[in-house]
MARZANU-978100 format. One record per atom (N, C-alpha, C, O): residue number from 1; residue in three letters; chain; atom name; y, z, x. Coordinates in nm, 3 decimals, always signed. Atoms other than C-alpha are relative to their C-alpha. Layout:
N
ATOM  selum  tortor  torza  kelum        v        w        u
ATOM    NUM     ALA      A     CA        Y        Z        X
...
REM end
This chain:
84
ATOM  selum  tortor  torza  kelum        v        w        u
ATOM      1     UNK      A      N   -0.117   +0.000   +0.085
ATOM      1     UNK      A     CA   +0.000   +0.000   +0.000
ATOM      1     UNK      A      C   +0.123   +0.000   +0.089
ATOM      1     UNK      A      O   +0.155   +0.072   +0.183
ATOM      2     UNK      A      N   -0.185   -0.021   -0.133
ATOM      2     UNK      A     CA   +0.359   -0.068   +0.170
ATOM      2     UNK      A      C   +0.091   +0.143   -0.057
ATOM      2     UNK      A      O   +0.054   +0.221   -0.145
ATOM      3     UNK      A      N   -0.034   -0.136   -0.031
ATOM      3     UNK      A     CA   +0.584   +0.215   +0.205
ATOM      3     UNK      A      C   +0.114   +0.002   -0.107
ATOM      3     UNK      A      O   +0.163   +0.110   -0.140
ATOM      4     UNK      A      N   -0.072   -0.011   +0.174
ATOM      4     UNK      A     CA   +0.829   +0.070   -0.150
ATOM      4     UNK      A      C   -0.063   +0.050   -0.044
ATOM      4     UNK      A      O   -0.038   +0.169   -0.061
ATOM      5     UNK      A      N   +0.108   -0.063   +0.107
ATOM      5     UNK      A     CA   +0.542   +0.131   -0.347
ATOM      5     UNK      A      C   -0.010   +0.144   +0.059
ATOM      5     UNK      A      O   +0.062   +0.224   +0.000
ATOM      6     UNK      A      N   +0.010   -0.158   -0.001
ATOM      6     UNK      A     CA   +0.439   +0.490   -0.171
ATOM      6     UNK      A      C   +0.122   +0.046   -0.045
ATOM      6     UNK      A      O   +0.115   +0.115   -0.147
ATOM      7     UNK      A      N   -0.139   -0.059   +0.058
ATOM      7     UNK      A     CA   +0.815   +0.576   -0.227
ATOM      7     UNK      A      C   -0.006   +0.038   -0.165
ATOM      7     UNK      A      O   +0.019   +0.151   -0.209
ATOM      8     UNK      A      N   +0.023   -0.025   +0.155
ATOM      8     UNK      A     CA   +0.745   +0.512   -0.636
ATOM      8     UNK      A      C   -0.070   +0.083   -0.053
ATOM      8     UNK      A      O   -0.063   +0.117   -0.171
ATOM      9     UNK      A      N   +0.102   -0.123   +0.045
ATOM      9     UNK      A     CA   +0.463   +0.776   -0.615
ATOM      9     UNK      A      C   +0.056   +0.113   +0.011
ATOM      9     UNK      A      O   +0.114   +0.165   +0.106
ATOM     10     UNK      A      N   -0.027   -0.172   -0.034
ATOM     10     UNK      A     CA   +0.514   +1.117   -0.736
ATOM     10     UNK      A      C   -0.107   +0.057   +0.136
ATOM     10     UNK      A      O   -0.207   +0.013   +0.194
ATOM     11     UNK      A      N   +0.028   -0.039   -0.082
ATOM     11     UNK      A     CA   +0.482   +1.361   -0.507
ATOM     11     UNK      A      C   -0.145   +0.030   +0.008
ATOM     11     UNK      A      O   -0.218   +0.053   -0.088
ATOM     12     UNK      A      N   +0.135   -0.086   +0.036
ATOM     12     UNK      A     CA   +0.162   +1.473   -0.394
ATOM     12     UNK      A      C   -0.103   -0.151   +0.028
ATOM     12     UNK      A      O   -0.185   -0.165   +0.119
ATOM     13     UNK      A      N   +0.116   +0.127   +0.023
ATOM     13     UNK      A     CA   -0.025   +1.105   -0.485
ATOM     13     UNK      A      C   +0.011   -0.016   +0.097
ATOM     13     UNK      A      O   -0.075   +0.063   +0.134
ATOM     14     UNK      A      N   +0.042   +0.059   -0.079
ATOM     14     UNK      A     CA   +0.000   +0.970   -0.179
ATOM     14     UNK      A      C   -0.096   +0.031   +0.082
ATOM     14     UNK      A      O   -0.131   -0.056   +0.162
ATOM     15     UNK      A      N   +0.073   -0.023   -0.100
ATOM     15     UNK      A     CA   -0.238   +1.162   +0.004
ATOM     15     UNK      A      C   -0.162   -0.048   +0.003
ATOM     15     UNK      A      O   -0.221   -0.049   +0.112
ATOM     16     UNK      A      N   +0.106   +0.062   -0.014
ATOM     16     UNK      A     CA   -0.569   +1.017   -0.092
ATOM     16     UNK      A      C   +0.019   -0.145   +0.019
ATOM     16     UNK      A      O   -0.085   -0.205   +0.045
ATOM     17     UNK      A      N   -0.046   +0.213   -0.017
ATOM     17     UNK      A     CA   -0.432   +0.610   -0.061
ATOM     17     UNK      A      C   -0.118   -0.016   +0.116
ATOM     17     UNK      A      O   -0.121   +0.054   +0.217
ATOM     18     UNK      A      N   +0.095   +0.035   -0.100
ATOM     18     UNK      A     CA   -0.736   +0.462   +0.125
ATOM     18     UNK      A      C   +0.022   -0.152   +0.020
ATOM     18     UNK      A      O   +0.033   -0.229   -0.075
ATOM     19     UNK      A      N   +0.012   +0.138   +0.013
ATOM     19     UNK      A     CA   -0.718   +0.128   +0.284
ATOM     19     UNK      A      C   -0.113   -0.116   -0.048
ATOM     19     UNK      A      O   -0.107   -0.238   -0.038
ATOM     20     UNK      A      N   +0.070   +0.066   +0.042
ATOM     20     UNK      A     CA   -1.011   +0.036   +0.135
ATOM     20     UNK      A      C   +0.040   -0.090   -0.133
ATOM     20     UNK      A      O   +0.011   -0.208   -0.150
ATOM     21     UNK      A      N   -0.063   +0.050   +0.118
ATOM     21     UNK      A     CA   -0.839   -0.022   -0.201
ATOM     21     UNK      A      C   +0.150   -0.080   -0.039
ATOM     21     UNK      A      O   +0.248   -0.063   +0.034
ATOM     22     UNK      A      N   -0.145   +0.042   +0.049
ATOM     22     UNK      A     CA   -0.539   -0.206   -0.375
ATOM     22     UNK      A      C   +0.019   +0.113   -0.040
ATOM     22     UNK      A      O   -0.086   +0.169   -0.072
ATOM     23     UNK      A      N   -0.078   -0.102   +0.082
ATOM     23     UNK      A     CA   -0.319   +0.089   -0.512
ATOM     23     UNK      A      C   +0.076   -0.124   -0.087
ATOM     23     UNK      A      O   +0.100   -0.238   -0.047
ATOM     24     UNK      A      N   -0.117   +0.025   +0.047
ATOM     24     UNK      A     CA   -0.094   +0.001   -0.784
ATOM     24     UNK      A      C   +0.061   +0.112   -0.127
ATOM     24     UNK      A      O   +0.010   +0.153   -0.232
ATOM     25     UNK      A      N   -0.069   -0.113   +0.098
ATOM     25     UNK      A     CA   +0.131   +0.244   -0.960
ATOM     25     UNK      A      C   +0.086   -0.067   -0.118
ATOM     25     UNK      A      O   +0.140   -0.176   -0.099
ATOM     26     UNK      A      N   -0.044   +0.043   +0.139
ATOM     26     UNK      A     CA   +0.270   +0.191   -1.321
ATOM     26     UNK      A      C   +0.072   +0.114   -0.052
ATOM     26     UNK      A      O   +0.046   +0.231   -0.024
ATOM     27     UNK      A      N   -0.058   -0.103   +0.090
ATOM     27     UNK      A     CA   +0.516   +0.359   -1.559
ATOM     27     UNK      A      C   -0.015   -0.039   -0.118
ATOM     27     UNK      A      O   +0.041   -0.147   -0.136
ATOM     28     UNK      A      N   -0.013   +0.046   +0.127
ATOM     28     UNK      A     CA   +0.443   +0.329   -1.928
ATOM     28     UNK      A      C   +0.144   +0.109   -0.067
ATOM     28     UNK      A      O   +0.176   +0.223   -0.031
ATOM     29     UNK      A      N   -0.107   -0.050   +0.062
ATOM     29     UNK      A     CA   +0.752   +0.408   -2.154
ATOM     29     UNK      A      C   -0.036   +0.069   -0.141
ATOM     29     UNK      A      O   -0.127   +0.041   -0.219
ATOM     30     UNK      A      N   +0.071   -0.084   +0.100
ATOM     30     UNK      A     CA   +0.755   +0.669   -2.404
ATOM     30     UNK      A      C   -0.047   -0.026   -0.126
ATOM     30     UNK      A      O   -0.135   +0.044   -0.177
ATOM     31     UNK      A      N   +0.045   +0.055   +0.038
ATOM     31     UNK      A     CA   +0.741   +0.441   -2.651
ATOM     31     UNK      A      C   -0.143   -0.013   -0.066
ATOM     31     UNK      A      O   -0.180   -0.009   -0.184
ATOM     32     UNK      A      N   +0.103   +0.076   -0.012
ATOM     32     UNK      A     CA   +0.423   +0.335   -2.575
ATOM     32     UNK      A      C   -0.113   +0.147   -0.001
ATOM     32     UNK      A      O   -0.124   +0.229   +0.090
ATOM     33     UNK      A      N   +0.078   -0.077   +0.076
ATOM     33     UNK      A     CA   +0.158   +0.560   -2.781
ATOM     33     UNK      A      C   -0.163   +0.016   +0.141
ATOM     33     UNK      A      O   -0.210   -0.053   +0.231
ATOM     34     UNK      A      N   +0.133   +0.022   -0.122
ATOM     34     UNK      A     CA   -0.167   +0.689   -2.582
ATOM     34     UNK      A      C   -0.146   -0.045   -0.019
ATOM     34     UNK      A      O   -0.237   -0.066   +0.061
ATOM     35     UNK      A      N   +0.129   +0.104   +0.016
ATOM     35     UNK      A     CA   -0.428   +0.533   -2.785
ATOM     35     UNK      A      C   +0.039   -0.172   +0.037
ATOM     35     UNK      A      O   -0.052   -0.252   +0.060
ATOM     36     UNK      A      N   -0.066   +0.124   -0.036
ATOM     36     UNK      A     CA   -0.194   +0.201   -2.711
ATOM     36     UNK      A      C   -0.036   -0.032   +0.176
ATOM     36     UNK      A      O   -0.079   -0.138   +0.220
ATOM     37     UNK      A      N   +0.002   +0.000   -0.120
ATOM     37     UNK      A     CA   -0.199   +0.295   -2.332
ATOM     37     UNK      A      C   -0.155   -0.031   +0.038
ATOM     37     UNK      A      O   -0.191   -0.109   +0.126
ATOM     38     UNK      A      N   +0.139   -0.070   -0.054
ATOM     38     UNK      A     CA   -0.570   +0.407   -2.316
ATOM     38     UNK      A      C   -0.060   -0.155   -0.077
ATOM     38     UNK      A      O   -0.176   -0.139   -0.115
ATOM     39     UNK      A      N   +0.092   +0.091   +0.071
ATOM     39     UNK      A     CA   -0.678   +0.046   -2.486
ATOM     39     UNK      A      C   +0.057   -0.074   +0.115
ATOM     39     UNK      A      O   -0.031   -0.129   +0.181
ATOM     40     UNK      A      N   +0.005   +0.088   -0.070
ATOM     40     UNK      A     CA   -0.435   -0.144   -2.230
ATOM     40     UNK      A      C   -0.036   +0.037   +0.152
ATOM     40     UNK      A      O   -0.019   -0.046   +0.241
ATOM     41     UNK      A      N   +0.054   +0.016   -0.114
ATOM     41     UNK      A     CA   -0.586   +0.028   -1.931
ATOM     41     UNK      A      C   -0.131   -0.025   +0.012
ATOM     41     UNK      A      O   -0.182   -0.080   +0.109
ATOM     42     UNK      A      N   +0.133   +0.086   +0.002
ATOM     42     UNK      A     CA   -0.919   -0.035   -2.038
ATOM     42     UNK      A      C   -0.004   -0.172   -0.021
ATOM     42     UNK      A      O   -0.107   -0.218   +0.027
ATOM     43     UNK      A      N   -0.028   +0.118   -0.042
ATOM     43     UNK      A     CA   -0.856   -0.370   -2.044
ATOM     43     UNK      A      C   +0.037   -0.045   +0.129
ATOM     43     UNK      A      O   -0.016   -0.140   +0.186
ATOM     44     UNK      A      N   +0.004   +0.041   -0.182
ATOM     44     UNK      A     CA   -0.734   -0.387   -1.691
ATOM     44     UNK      A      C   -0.141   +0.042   +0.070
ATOM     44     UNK      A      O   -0.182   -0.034   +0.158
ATOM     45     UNK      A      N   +0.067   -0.018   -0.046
ATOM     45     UNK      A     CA   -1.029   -0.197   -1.611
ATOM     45     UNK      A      C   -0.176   -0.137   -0.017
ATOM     45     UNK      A      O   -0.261   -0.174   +0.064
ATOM     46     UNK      A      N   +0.116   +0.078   +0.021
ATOM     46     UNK      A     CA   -1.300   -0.432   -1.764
ATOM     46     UNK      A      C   +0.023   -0.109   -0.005
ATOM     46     UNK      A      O   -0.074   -0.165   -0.055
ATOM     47     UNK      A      N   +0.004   +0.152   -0.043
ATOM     47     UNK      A     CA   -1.153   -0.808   -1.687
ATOM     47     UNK      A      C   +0.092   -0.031   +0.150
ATOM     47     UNK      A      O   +0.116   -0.126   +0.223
ATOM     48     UNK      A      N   -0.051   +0.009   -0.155
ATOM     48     UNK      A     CA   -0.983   -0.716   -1.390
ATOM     48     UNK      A      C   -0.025   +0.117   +0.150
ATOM     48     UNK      A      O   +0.006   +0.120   +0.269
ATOM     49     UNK      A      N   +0.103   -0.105   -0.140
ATOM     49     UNK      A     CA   -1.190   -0.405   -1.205
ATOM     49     UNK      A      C   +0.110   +0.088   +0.018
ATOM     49     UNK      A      O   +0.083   +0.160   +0.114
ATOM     50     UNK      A      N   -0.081   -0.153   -0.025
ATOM     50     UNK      A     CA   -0.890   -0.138   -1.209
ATOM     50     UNK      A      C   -0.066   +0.084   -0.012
ATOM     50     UNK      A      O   -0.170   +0.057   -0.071
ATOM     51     UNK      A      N   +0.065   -0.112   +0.011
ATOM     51     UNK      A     CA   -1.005   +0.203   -1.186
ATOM     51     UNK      A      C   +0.114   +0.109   -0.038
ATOM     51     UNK      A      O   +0.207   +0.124   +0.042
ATOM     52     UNK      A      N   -0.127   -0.113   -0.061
ATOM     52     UNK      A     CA   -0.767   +0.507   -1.290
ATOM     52     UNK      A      C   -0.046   +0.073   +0.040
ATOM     52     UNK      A      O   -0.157   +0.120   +0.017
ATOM     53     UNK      A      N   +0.037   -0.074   -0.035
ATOM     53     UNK      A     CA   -0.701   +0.709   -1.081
ATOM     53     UNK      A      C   +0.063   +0.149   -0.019
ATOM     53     UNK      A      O   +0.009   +0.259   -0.002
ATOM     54     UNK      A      N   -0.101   -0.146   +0.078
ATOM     54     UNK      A     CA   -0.423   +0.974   -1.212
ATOM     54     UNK      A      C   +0.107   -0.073   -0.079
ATOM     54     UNK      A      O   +0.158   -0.185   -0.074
ATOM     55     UNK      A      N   -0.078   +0.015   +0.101
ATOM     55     UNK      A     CA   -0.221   +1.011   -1.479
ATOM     55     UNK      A      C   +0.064   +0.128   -0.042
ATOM     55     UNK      A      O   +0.004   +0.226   -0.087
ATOM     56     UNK      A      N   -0.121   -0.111   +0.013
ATOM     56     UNK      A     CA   +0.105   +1.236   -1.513
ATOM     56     UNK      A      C   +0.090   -0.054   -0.117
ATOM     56     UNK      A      O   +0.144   -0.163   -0.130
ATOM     57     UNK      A      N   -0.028   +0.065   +0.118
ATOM     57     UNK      A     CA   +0.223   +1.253   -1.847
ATOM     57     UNK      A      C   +0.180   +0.110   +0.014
ATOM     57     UNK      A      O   +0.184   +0.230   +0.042
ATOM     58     UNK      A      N   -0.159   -0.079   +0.000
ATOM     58     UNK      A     CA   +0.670   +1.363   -1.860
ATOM     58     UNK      A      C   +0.009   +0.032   -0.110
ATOM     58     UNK      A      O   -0.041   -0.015   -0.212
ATOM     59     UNK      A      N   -0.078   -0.068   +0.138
ATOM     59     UNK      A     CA   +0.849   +1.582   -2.081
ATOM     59     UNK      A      C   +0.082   -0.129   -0.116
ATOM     59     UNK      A      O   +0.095   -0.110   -0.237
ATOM     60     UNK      A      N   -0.054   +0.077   +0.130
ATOM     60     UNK      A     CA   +1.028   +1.264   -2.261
ATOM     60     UNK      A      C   -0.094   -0.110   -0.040
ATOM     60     UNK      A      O   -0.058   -0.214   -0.094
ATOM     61     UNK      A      N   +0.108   +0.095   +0.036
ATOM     61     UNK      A     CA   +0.685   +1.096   -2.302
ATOM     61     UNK      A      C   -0.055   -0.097   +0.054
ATOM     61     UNK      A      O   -0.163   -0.149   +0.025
ATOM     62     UNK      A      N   +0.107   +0.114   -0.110
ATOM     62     UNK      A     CA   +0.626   +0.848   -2.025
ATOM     62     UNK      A      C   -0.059   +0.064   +0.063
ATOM     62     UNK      A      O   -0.063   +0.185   +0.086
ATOM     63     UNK      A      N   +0.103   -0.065   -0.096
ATOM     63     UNK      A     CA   +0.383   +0.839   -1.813
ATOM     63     UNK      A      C   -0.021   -0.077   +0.154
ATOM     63     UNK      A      O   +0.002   -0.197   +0.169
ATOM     64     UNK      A      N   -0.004   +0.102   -0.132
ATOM     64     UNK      A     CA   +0.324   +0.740   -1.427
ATOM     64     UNK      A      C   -0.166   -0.017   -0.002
ATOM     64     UNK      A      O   -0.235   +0.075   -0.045
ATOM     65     UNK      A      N   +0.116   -0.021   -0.014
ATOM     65     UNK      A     CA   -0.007   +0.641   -1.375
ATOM     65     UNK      A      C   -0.050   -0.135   +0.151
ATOM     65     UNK      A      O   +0.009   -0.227   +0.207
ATOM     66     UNK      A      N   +0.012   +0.077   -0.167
ATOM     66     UNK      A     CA   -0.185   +0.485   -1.049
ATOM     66     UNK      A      C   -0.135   -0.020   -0.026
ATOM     66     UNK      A      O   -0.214   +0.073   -0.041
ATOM     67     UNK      A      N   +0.099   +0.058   -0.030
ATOM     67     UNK      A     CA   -0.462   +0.227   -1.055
ATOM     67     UNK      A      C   -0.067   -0.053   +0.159
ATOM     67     UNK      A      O   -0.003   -0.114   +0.245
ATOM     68     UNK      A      N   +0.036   +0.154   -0.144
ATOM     68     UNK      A     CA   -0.714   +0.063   -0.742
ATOM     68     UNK      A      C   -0.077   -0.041   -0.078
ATOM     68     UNK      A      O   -0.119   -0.033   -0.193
ATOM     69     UNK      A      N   +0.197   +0.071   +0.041
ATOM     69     UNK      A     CA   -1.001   -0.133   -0.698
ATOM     69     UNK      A      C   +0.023   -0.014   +0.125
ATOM     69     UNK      A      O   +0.122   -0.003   +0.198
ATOM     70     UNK      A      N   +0.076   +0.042   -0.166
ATOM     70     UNK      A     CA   -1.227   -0.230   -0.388
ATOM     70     UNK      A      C   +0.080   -0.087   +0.017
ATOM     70     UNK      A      O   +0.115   -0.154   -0.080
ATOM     71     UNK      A      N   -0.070   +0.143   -0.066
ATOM     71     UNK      A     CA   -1.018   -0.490   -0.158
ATOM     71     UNK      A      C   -0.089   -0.058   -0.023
ATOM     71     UNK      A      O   -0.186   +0.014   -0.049
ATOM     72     UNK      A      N   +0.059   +0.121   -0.004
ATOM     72     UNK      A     CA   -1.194   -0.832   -0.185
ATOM     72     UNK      A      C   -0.022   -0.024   +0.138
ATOM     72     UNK      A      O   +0.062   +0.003   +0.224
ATOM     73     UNK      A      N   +0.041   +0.000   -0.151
ATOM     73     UNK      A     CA   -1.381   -0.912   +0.129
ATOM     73     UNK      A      C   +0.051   -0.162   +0.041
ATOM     73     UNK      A      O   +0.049   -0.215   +0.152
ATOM     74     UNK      A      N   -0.059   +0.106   -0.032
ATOM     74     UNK      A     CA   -1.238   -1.218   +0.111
ATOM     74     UNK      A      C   +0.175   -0.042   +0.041
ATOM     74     UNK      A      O   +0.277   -0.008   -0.019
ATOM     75     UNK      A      N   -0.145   +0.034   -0.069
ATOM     75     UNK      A     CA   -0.927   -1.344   +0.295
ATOM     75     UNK      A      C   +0.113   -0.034   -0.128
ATOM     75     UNK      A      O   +0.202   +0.035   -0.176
ATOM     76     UNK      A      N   -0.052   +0.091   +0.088
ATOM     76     UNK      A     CA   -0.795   -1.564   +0.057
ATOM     76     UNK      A      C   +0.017   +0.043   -0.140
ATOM     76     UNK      A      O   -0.074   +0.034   -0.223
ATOM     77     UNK      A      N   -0.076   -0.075   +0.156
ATOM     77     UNK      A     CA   -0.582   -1.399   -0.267
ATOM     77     UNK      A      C   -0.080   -0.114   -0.116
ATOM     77     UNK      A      O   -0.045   -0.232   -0.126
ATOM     78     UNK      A      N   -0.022   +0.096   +0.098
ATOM     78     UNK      A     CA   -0.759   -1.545   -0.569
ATOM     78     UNK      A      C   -0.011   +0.084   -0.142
ATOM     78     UNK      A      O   -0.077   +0.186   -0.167
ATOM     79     UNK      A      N   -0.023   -0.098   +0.131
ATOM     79     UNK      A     CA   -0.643   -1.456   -0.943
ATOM     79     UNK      A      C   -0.071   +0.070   -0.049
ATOM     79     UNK      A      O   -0.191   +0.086   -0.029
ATOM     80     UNK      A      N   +0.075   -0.118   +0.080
ATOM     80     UNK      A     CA   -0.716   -1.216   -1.146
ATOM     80     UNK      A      C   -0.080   -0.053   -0.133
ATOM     80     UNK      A      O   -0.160   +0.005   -0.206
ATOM     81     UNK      A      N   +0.079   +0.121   +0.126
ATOM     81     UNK      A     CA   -0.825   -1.513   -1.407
ATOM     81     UNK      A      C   -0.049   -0.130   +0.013
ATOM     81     UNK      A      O   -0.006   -0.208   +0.098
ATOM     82     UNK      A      N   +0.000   +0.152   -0.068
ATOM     82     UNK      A     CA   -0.957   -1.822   -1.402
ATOM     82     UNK      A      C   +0.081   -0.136   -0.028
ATOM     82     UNK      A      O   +0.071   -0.202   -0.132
ATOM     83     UNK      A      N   -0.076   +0.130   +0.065
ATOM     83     UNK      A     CA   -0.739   -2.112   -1.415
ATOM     83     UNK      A      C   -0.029   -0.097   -0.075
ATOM     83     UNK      A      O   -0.134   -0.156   -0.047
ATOM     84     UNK      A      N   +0.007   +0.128   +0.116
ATOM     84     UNK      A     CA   -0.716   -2.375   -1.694
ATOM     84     UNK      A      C   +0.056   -0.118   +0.057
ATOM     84     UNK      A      O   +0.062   -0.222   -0.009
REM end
């Protein structure tokens, strides 16, 4: 993870970050209900291999939350879908 992104993590998260994995950290807005949340991270998790890994919920209702997955042993970035 580069050192913008660690900056966006509450305190504390950064200390397990392994280079084995992508990190990516997210803020949902309060808005955004937690059976709403909890359907669109299962969805990242089952067509695109996210895993969560914490989730800190604030006093005005958002939430930060921080996904990985295994790096790809492959060099070469390819999407998260397949192209049409």
């Amino acid at each position: 993870m580069t050192a913008s992104r660690r900056s966006q993590l509450p305190a504390g998260w950064d200390t397990e970050l392994s280079d084995e994995y992508e990190w990516v950290p997210l803020r949902l807005p309060p808005e955004v209900t937690r059976v709403s949340a909890s359907i669109r991270l299962s969805i990242e998790a089952e067509y695109r291999g996210w895993e969560l890994t914490r989730v800190r919920l604030y006093t005005d209702g958002s939430r930060r939350v921080l996904l990985r997955r295994k790096k790809s042993r492959l060099d070469n970035r390819q999407p998260d879908q397949p192209q049409l």
